[in-house]
mmCIF file as Biopython writes it, N, C-alpha, C and O atoms, coordinates in Angstrom:
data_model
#
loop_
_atom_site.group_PDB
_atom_site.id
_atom_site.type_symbol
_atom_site.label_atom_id
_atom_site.label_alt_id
_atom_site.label_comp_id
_atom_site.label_asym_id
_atom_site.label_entity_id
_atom_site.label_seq_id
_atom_site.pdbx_PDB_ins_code
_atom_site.Cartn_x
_atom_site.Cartn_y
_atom_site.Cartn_z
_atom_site.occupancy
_atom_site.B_iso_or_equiv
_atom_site.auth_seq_id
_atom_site.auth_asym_id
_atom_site.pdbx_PDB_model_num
ATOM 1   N N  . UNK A ? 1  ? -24.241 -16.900 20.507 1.0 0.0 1  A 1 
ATOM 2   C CA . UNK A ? 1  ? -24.021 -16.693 21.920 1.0 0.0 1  A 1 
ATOM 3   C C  . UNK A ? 1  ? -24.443 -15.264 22.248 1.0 0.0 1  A 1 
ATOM 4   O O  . UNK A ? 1  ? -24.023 -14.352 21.536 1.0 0.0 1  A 1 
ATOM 5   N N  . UNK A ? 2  ? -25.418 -14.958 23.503 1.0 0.0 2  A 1 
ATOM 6   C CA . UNK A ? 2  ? -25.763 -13.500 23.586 1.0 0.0 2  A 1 
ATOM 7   C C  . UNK A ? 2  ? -24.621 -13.382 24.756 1.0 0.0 2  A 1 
ATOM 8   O O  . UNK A ? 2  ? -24.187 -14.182 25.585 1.0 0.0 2  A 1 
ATOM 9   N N  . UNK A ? 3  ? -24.389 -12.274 24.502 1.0 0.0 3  A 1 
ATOM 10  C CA . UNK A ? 3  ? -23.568 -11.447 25.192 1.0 0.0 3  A 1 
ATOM 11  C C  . UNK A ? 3  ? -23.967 -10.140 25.857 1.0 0.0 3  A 1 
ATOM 12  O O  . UNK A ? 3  ? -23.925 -9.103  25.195 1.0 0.0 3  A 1 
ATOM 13  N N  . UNK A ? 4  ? -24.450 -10.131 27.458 1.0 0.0 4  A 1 
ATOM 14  C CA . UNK A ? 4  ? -24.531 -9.257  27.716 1.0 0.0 4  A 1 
ATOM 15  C C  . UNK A ? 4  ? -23.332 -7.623  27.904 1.0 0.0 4  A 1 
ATOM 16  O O  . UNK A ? 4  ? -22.124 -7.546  27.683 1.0 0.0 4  A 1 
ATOM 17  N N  . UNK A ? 5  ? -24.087 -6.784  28.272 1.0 0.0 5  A 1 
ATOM 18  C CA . UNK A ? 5  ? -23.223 -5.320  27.683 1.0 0.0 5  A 1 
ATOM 19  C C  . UNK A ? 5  ? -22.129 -5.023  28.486 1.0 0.0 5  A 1 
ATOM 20  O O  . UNK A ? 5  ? -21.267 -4.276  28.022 1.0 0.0 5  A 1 
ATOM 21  N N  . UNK A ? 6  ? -21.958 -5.670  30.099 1.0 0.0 6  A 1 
ATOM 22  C CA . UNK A ? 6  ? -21.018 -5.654  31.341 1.0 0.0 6  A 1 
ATOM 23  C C  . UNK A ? 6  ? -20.120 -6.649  30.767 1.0 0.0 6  A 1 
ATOM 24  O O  . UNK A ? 6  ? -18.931 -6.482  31.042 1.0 0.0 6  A 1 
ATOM 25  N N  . UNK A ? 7  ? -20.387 -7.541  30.108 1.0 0.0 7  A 1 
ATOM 26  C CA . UNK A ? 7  ? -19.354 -8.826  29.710 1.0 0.0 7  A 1 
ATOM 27  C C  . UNK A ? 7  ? -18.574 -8.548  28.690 1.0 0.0 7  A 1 
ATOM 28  O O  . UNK A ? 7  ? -17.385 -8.862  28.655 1.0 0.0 7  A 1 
ATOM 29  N N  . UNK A ? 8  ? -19.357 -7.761  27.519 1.0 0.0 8  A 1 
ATOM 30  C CA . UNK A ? 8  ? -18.772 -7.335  26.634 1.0 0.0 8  A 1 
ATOM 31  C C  . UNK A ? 8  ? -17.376 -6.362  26.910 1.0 0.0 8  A 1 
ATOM 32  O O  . UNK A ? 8  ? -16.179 -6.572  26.712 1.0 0.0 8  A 1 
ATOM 33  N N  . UNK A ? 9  ? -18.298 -4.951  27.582 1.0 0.0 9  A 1 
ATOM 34  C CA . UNK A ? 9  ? -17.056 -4.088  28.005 1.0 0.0 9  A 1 
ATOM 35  C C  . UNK A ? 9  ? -15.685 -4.492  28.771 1.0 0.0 9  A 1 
ATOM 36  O O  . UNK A ? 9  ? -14.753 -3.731  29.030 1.0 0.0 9  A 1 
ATOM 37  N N  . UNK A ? 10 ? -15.783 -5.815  29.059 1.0 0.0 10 A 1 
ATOM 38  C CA . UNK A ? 10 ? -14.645 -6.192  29.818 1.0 0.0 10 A 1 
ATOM 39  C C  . UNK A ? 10 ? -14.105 -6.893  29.303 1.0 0.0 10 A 1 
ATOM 40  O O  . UNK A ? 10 ? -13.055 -7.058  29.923 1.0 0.0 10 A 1 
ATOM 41  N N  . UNK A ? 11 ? -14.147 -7.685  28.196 1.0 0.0 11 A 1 
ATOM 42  C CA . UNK A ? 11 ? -14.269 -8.649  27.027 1.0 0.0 11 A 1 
ATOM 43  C C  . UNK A ? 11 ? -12.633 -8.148  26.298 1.0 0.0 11 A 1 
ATOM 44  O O  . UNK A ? 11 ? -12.372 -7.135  26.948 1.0 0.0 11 A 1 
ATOM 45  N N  . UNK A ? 12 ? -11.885 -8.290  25.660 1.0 0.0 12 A 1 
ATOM 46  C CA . UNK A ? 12 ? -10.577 -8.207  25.050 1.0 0.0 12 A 1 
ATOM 47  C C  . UNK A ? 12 ? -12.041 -7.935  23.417 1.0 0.0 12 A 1 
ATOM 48  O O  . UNK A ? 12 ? -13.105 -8.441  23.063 1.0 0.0 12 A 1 
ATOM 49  N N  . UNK A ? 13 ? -11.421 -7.214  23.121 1.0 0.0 13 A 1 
ATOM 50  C CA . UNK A ? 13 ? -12.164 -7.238  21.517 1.0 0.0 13 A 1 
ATOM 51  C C  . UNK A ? 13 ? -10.909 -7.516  20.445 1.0 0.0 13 A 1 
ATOM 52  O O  . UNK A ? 13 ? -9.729  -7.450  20.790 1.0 0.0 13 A 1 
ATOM 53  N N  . UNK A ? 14 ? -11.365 -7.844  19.058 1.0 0.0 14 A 1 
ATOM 54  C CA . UNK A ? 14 ? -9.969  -8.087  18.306 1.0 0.0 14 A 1 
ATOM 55  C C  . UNK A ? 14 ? -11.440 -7.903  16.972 1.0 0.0 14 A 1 
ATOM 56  O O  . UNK A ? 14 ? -12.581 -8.363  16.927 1.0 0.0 14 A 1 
ATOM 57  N N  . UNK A ? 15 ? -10.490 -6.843  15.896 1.0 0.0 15 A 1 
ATOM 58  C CA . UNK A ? 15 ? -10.930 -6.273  14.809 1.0 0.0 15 A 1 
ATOM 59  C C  . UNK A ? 15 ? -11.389 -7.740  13.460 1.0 0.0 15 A 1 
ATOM 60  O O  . UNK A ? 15 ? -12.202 -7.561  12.553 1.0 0.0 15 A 1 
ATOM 61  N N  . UNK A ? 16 ? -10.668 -8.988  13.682 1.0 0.0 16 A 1 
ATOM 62  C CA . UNK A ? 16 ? -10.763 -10.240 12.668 1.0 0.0 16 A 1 
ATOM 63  C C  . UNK A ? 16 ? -11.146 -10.878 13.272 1.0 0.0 16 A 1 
ATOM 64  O O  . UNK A ? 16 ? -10.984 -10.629 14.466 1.0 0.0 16 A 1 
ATOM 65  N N  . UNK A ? 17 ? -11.969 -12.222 12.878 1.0 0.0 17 A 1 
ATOM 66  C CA . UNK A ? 17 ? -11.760 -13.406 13.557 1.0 0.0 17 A 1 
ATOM 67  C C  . UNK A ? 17 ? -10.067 -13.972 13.471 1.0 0.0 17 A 1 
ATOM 68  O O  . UNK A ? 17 ? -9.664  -14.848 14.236 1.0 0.0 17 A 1 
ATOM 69  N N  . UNK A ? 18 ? -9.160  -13.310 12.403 1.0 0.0 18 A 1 
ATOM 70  C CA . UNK A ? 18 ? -8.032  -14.079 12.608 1.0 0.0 18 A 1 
ATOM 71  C C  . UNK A ? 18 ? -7.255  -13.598 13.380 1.0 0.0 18 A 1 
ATOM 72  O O  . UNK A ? 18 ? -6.507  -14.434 13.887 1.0 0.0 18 A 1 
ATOM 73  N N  . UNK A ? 19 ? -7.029  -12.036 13.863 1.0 0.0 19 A 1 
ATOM 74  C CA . UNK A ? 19 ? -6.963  -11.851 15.230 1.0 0.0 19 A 1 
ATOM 75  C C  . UNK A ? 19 ? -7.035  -12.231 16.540 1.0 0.0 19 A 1 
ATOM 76  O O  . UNK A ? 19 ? -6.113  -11.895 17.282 1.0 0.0 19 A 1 
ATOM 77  N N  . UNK A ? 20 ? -8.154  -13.007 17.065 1.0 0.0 20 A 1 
ATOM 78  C CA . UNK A ? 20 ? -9.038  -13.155 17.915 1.0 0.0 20 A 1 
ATOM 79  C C  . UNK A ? 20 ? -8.324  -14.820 17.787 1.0 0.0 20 A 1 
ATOM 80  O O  . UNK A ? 20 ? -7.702  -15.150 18.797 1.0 0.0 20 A 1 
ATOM 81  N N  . UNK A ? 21 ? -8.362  -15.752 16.772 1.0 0.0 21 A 1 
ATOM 82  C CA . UNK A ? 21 ? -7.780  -17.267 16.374 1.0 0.0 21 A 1 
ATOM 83  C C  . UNK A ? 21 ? -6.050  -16.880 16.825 1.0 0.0 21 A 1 
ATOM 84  O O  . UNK A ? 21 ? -5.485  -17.721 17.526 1.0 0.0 21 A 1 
ATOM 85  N N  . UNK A ? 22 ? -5.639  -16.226 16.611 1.0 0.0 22 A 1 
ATOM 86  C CA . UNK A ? 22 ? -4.056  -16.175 16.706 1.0 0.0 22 A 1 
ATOM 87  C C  . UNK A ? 22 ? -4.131  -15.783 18.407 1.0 0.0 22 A 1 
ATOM 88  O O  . UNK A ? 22 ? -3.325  -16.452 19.053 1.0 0.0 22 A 1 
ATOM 89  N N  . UNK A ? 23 ? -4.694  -15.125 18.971 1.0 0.0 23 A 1 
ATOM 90  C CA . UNK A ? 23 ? -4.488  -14.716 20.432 1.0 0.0 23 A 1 
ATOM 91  C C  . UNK A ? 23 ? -4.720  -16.247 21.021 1.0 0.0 23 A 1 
ATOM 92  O O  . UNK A ? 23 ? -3.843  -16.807 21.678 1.0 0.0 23 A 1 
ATOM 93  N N  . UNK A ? 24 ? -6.034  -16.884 20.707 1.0 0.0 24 A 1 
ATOM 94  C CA . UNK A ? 24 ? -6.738  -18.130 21.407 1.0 0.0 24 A 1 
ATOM 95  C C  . UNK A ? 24 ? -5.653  -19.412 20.738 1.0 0.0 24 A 1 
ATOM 96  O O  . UNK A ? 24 ? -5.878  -20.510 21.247 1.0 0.0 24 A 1 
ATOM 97  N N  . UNK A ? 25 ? -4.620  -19.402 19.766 1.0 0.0 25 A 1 
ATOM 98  C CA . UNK A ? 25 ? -4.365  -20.509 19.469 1.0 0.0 25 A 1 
ATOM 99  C C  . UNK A ? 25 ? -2.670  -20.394 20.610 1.0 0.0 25 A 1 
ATOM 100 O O  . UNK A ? 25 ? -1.917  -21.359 20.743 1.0 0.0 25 A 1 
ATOM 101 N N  . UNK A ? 26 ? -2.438  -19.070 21.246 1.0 0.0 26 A 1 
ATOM 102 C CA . UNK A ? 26 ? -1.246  -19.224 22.306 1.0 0.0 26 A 1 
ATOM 103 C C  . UNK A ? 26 ? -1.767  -19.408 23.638 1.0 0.0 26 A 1 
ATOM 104 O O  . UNK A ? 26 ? -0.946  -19.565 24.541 1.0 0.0 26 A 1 
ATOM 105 N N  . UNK A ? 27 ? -3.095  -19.415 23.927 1.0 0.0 27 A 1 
ATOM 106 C CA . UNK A ? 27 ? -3.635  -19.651 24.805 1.0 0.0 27 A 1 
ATOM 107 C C  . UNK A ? 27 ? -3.818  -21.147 25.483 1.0 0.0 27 A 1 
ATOM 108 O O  . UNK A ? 27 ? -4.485  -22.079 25.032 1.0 0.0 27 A 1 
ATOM 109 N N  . UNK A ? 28 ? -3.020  -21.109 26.721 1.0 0.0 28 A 1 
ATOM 110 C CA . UNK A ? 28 ? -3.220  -22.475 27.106 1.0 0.0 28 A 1 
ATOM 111 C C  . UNK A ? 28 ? -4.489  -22.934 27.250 1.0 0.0 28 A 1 
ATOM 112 O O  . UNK A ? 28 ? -4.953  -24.007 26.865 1.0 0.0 28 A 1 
ATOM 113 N N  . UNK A ? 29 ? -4.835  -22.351 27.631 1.0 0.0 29 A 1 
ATOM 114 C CA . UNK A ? 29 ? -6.568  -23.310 27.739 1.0 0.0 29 A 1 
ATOM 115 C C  . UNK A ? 29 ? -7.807  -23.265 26.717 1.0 0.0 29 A 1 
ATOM 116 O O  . UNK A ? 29 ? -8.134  -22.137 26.347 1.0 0.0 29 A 1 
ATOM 117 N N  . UNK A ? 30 ? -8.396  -24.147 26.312 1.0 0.0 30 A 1 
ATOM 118 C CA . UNK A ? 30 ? -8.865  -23.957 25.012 1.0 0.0 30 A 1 
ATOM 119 C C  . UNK A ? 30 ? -10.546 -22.562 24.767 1.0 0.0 30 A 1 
ATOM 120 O O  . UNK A ? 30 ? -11.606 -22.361 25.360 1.0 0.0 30 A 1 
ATOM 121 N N  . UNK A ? 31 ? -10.021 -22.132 23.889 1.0 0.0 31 A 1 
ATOM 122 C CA . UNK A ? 31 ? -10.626 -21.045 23.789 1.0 0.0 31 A 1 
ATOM 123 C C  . UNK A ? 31 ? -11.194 -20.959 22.158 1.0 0.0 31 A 1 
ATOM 124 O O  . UNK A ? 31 ? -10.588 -21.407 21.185 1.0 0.0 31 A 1 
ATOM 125 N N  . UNK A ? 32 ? -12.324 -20.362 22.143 1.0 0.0 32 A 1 
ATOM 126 C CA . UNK A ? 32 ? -13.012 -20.266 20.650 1.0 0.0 32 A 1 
ATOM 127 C C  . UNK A ? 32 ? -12.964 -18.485 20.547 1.0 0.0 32 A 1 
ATOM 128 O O  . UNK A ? 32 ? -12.694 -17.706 21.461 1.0 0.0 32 A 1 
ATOM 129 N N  . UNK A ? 33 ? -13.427 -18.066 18.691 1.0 0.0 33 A 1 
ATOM 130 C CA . UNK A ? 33 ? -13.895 -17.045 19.088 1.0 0.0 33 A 1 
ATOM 131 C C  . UNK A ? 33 ? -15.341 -16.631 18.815 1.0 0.0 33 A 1 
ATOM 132 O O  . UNK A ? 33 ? -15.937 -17.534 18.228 1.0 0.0 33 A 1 
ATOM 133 N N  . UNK A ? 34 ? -15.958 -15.751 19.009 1.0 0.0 34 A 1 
ATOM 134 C CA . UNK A ? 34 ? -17.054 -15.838 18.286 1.0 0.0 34 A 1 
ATOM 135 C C  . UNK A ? 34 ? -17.570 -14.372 17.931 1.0 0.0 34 A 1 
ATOM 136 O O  . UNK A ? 34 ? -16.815 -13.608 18.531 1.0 0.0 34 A 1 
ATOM 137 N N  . UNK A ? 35 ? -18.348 -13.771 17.350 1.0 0.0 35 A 1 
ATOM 138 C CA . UNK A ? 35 ? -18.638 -12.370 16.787 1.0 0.0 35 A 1 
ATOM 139 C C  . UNK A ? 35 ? -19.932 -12.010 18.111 1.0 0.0 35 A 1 
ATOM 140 O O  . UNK A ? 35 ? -20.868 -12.749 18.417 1.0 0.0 35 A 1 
ATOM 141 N N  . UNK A ? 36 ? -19.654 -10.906 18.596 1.0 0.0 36 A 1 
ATOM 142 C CA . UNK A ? 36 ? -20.595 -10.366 19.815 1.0 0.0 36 A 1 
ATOM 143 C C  . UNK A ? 36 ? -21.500 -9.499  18.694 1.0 0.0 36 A 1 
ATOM 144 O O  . UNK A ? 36 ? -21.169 -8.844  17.705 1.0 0.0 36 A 1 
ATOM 145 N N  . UNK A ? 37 ? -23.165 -9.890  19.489 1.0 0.0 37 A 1 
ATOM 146 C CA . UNK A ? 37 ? -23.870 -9.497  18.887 1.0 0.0 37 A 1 
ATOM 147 C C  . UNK A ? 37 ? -24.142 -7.726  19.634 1.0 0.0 37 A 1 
ATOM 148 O O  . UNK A ? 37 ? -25.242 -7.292  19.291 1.0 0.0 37 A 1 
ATOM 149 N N  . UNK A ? 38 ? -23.524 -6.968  20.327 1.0 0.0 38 A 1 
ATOM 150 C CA . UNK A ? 38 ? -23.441 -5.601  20.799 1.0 0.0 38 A 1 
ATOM 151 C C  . UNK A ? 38 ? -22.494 -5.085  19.765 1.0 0.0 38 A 1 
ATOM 152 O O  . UNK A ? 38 ? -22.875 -4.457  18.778 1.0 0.0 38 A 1 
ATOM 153 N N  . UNK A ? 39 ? -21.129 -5.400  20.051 1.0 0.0 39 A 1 
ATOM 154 C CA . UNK A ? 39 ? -20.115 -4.691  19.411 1.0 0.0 39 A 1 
ATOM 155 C C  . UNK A ? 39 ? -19.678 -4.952  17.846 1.0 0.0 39 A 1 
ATOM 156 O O  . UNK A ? 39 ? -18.821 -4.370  17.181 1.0 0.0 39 A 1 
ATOM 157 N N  . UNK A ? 40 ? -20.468 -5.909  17.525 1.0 0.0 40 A 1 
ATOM 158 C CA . UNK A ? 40 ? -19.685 -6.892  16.163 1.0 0.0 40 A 1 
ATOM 159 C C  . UNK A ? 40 ? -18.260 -7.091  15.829 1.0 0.0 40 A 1 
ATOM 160 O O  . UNK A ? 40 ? -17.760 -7.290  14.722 1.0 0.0 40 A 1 
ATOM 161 N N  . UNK A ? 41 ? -17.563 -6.978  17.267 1.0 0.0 41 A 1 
ATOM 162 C CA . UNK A ? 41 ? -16.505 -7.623  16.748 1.0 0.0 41 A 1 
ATOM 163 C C  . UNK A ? 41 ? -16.193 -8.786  18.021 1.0 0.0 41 A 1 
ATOM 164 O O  . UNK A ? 41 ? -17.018 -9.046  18.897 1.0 0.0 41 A 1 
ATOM 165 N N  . UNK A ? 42 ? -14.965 -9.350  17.928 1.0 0.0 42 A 1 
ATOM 166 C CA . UNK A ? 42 ? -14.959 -10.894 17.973 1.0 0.0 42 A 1 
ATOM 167 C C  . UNK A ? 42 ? -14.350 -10.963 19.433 1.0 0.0 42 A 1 
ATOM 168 O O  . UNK A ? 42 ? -13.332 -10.307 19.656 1.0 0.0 42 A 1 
ATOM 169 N N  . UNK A ? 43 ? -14.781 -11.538 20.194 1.0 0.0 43 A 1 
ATOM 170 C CA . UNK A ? 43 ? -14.203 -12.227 21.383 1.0 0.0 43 A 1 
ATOM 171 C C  . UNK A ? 43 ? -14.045 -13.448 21.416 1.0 0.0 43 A 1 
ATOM 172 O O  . UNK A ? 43 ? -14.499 -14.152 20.514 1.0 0.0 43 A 1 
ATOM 173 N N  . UNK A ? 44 ? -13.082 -14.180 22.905 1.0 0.0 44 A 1 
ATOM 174 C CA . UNK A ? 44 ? -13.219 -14.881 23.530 1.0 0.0 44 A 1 
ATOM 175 C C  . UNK A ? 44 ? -13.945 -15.709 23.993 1.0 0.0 44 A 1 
ATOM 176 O O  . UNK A ? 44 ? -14.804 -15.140 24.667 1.0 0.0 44 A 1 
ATOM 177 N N  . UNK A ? 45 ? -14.134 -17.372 23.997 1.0 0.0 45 A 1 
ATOM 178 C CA . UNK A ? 45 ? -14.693 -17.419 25.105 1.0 0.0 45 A 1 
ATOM 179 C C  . UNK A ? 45 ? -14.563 -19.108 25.651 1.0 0.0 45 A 1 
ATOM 180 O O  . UNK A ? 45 ? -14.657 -19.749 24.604 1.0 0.0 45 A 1 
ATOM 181 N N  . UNK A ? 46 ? -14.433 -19.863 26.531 1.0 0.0 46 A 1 
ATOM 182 C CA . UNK A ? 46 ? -14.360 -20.917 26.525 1.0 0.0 46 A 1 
ATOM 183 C C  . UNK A ? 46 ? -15.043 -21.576 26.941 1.0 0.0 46 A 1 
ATOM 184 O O  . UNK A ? 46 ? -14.596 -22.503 27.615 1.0 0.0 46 A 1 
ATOM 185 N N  . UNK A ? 47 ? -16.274 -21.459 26.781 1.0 0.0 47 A 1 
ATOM 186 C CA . UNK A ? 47 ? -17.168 -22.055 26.503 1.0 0.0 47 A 1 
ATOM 187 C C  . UNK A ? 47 ? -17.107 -22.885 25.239 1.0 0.0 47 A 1 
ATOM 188 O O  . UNK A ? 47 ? -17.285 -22.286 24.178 1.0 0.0 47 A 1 
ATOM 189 N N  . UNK A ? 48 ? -16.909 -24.010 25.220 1.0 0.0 48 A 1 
ATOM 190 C CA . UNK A ? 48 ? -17.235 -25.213 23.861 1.0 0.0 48 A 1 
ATOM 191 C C  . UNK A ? 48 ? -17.846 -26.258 23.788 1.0 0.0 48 A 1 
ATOM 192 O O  . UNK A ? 48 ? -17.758 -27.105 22.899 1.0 0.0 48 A 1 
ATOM 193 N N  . UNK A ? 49 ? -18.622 -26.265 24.885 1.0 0.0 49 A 1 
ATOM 194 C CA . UNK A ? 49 ? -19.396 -27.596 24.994 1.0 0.0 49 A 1 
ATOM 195 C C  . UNK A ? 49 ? -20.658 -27.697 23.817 1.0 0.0 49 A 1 
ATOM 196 O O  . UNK A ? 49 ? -21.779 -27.200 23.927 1.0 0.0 49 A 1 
ATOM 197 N N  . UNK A ? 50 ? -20.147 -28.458 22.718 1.0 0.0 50 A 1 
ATOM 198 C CA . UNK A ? 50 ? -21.466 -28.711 21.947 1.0 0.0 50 A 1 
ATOM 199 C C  . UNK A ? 50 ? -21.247 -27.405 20.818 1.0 0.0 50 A 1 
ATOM 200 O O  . UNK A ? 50 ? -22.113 -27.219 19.963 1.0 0.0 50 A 1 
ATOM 201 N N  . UNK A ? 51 ? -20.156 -26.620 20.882 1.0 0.0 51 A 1 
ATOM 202 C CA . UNK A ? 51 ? -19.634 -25.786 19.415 1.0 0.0 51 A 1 
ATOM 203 C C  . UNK A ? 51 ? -18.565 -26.121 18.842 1.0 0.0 51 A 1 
ATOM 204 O O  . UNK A ? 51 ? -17.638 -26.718 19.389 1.0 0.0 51 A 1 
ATOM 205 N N  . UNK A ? 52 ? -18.613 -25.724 17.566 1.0 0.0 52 A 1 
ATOM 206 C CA . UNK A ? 52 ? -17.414 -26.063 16.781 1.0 0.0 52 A 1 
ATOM 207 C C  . UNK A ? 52 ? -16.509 -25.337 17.151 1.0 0.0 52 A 1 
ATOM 208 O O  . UNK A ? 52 ? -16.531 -24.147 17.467 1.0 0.0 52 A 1 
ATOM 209 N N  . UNK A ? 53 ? -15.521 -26.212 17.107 1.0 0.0 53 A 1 
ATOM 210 C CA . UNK A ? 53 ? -14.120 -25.686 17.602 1.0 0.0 53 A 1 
ATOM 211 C C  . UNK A ? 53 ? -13.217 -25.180 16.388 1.0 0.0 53 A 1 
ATOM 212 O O  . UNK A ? 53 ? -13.682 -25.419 15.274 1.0 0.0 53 A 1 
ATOM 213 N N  . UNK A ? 54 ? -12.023 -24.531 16.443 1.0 0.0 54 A 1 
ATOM 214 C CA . UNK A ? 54 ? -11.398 -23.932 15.659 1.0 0.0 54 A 1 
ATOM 215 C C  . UNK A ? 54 ? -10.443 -25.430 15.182 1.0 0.0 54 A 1 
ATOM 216 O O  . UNK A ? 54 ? -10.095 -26.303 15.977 1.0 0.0 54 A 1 
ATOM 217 N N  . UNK A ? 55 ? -10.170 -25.420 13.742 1.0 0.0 55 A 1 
ATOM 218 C CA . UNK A ? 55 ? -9.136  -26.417 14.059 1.0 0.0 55 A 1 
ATOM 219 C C  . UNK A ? 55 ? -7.919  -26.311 14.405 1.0 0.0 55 A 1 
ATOM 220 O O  . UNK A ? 55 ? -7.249  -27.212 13.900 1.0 0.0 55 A 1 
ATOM 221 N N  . UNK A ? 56 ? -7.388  -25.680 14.981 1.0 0.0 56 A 1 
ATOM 222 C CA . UNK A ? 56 ? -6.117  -25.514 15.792 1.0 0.0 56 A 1 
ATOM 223 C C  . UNK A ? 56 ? -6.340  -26.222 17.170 1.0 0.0 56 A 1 
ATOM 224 O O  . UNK A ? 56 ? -5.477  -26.568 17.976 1.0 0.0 56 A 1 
ATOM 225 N N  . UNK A ? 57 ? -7.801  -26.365 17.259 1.0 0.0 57 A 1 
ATOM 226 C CA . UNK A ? 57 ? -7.973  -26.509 19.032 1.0 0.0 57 A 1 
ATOM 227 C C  . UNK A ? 57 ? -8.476  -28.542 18.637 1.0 0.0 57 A 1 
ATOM 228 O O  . UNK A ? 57 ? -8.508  -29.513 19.392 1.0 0.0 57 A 1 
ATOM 229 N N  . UNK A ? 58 ? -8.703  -28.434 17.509 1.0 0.0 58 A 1 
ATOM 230 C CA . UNK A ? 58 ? -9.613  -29.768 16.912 1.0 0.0 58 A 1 
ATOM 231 C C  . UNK A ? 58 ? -7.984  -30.700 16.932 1.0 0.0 58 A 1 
ATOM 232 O O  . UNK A ? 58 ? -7.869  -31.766 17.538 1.0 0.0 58 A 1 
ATOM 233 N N  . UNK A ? 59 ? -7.204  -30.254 16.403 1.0 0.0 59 A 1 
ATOM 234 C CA . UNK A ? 59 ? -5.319  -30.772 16.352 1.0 0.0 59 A 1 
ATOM 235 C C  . UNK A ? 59 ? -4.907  -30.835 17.594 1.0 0.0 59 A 1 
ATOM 236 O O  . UNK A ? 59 ? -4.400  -31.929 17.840 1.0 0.0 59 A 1 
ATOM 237 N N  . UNK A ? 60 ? -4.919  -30.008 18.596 1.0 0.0 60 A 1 
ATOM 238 C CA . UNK A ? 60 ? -4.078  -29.981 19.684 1.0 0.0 60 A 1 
ATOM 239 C C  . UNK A ? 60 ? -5.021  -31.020 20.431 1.0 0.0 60 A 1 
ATOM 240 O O  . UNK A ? 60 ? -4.497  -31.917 21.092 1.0 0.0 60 A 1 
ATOM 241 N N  . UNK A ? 61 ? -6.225  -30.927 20.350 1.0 0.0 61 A 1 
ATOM 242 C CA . UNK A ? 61 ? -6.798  -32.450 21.072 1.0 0.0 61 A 1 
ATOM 243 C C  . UNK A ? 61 ? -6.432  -33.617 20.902 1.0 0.0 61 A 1 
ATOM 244 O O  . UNK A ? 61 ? -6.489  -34.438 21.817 1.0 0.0 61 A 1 
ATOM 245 N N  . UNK A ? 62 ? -5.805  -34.024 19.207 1.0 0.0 62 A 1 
ATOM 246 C CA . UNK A ? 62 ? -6.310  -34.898 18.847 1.0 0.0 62 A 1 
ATOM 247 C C  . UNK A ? 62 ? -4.663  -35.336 19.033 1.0 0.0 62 A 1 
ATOM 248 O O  . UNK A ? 62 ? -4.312  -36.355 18.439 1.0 0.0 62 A 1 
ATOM 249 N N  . UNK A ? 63 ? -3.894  -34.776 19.644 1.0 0.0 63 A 1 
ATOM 250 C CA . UNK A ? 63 ? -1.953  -34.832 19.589 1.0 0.0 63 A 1 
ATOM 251 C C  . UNK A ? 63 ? -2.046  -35.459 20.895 1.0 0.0 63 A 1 
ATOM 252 O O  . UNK A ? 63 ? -2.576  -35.004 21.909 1.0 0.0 63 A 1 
ATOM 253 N N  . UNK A ? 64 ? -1.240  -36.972 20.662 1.0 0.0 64 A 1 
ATOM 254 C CA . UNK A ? 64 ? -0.929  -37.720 22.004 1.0 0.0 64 A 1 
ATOM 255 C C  . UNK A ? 64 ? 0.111   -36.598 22.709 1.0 0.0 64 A 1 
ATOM 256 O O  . UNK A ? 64 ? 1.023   -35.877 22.303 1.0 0.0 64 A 1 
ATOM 257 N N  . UNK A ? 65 ? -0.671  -36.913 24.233 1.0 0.0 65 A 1 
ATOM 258 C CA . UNK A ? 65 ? 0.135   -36.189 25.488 1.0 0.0 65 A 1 
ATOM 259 C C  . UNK A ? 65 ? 1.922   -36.438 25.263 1.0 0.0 65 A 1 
ATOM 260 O O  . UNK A ? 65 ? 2.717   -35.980 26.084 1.0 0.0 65 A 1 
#
């Protein structure tokens, strides 16, 4: 995913991907993370159409309402 440099700076950054998985797995709405190619470290983003999802987010889909 490119990430421009205005998106980035406004972007939450987190030092792990398991950082970045623990913020997005209290997050109500489903969220991935992924490594920004500016800063190299990991954001947000929810965008998932057609990416692999975390499995925390792969479980909470798959859990009757």
């Amino acid at each position: 995913m490119k990430t421009h440099p205005g998106i980035c700076r406004r972007k939450a950054r987190f030092a792990s991907e398991a950082d970045a998985i623990a913020v997005a797995e209290r997050a109500e709405l489903a969220l991935r993370p992924y490594r920004c190619e500016l800063c190299r470290q990991w954001h947000l983003t929810s965008r998932t159409k057609g990416m692999k999802l975390p499995t925390f987010e792969l479980a909470r889909r798959r859990a009757p309402p």
